[in-house]
N, C-alpha and C positions, 0 to 999 in steps of 0.2 A: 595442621589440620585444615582441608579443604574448606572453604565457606560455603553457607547455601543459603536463597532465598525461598522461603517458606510463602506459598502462594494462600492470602487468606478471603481474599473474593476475587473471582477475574473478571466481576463488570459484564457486559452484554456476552462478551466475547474477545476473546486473547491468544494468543500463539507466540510462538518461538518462530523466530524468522532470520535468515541472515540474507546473502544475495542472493543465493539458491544455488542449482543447479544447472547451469547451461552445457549444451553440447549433448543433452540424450532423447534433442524430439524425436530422431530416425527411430530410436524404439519406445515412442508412446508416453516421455517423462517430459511434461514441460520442467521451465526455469525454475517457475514459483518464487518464492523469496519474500523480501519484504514488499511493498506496494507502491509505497512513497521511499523509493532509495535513499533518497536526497537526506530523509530524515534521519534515515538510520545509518547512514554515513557520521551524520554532525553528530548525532549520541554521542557514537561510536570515540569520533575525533573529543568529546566534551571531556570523554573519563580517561583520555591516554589510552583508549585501544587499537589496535588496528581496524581499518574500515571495514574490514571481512566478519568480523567478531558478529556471534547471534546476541540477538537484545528480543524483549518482547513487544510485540505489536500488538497495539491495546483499541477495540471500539467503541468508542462514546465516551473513554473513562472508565468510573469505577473498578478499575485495579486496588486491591489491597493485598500488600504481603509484609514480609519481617525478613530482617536480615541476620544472620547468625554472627557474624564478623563486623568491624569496623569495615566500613567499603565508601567507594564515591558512584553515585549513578546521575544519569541526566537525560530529564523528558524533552524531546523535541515532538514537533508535528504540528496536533490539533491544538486550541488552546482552550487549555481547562486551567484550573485552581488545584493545586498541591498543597500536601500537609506533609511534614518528613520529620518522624521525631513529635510529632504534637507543633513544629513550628510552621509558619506557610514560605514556600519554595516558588523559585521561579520557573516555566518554560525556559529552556534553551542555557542552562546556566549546571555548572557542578554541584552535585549535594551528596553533604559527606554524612553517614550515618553512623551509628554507635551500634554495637550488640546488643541484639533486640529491640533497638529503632523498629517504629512501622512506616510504609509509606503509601499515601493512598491519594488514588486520583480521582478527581471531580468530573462532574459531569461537562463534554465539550460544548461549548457555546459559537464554537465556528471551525470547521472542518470534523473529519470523521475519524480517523486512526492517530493513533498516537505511539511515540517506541520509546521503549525504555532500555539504556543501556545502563548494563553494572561493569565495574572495573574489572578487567579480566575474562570479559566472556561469560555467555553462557554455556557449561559444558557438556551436553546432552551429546549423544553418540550421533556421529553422523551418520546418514542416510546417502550411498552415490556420491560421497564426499563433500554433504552440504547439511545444515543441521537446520533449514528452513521446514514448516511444517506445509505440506501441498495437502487441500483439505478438498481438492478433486481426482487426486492424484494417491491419496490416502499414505501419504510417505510422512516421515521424519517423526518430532514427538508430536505427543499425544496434543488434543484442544485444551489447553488450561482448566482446571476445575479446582474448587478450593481443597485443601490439604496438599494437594500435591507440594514436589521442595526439588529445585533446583539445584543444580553445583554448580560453583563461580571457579571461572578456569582460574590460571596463573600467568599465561601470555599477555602482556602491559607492555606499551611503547612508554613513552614520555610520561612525566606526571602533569596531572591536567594544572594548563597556567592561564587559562581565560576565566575571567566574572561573571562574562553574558555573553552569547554568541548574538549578534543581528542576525533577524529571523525571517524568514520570508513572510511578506504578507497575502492571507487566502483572502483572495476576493469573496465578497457574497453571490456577484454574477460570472467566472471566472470564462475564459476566451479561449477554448483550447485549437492548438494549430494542427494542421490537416497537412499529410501525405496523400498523392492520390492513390486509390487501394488497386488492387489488383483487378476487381470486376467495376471497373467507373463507368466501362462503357456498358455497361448492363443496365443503367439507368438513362434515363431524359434530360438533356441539360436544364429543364426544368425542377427537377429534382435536387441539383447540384443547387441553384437557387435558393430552392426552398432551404434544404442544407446549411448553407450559408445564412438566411438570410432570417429563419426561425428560430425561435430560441424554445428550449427542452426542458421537460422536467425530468429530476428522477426522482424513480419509485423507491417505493419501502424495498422492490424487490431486487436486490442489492449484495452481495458478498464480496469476496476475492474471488470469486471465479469472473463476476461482471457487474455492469448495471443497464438494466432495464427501465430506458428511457419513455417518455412520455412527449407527444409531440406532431407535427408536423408529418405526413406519411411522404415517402421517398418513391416515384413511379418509376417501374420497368421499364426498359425500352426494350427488352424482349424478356421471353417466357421460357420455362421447360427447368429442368433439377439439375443441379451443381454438384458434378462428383467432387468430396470432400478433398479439399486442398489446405496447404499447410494453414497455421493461423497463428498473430503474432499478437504482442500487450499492445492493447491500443486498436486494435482492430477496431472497427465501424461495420461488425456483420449486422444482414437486413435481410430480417424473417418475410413471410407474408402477411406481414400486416404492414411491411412499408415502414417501421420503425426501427432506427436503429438499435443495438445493443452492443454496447461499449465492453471489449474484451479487458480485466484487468491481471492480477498476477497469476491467478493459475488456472490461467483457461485454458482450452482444451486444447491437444496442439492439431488438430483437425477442426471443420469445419464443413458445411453442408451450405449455408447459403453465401449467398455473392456479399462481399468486403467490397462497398464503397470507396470508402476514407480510411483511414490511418492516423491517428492521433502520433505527433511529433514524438519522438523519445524524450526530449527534454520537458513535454507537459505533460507525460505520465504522472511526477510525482503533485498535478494538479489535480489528476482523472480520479485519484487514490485518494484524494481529500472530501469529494463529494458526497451529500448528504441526503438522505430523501427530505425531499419537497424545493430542493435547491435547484436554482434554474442555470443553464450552459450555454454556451453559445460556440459555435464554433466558426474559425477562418482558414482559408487556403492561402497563405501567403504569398508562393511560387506563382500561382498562378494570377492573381493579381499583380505581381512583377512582369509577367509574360504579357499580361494586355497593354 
């Protein structure tokens, strides 16, 4: 008999995610996927799955669900406080549950998403070959709501043989590293300064499509509309107001105003940890090598 996990609150907001979809911007479908890869890779590896496997990606916590089967699952990401079974669980570690175990997550105290893998996948139909949920994109399953109930595949690598995985640590002030973007010279090298040299907030106003920063304004060095060109995670687009707004998993794969900077692919899964009211800063590294 198939196992399932019976979803009994999904907290602010939750989703099915895997690594998405790449390969279909030409027709209009970003990547999507999970935010913070990094995380859902080490799940993935926590419970002997393969890293491709969907887990759920959870905001702020409070996740609560029940499992129908004996299973193993394991939280990485943000860190919160775990209860599993009535007992308390680690971040980053295997937790084996019983039928009819529950397992519920606390509210996060530093960083913002969190993912859950279970042993075996989660096995929702895929969408273009990927079972991540694009929630601008409106593809894969549905946004978590309670009642809902999950199937746990049967695809298993190794059985899980680690205690505790070493865990990245989230900065409170985090540094993310800069590409220069496609439109750099659309700005004042005074801008690229400011860029560098201010530090950002972000807003409440925040999802997986992006975050809308708070900040220091970025100046023109010319004027006039930007026929929309490709757009990638991590983008650095800059509205008229001179503020950036940081592209993350399922932003649009077009775009209307000028891209700055380019946040590093390897600090994506830093970009995906921020939180409103948290402050960022960011560097060019290259180019500081170059001076």
């Amino acid at each position: 008999m198939t196992g399932k996990i019976e979803i009994l609150a999904p907290g602010p907001f939750a989703t099915v995610q895997d690594l998405g979809r790449p390969g279909y911007a030409a027709v209009g479908v970003g990547r999507s996927g999970a935010a913070d890869r990094g995380s859902l890779k080490l799940a993935n590896r926590l419970v002997g799955n393969p890293e491709t496997h969907a887990a759920l990606e959870v905001t702020l916590g409070g996740l609560r669900l029940r499992v129908s089967e004996h299973t193993v699952v394991a939280v990485t990401g943000a860190q919160l406080p775990i209860r599993a079974g009535g007992r308390a669980a680690a971040v980053g570690a295997p937790i084996v549950l019983r039928p009819g175990d529950e397992l519920e997550l606390g509210v996060a105290s530093l960083g913002l998403r969190s993912y859950l893998a279970v042993r075996g996948g989660l096995d929702v139909p895929p969408v273009l070959g990927a079972r991540a949920t694009d929630t601008l994109g409106k593809l894969g399953p549905p946004v978590l709501a309670a009642g809902m109930s999950l199937p746990i595949g049967s695809v298993v690598q190794r059985s899980p043989c680690v205690d505790l995985a070493p865990l990245r640590r989230l900065a409170e002030e985090p540094l993310l590293r800069l590409e220069p973007g496609p439109r750099l010279d659309w700005f004042t090298p005074s801008a690229l300064s400011t860029l560098l040299t201010g530090a950002y907030t972000v807003t409440s106003d925040l999802d997986r499509v992006g975050v809308r920063l708070d900040g220091p304004a970025l100046t023109r060095a010319r004027v006039g509309e930007l026929a929309p060109e490709a757009a990638v995670p991590g983008a650095l687009q800059v509205p008229p107001s001179g503020v950036p707004i940081l592209f993350l998993a399922d932003h649009p794969v077009t775009g209307g105003y000028p891209v700055a900077a380019v946040v590093d692919e390897d600090d994506l899964d830093l970009a995906a940890q921020l939180r409103p009211g948290q402050r960022v800063r960011f560097t060019f590294p290259k180019l500081a090598a170059s001076d």
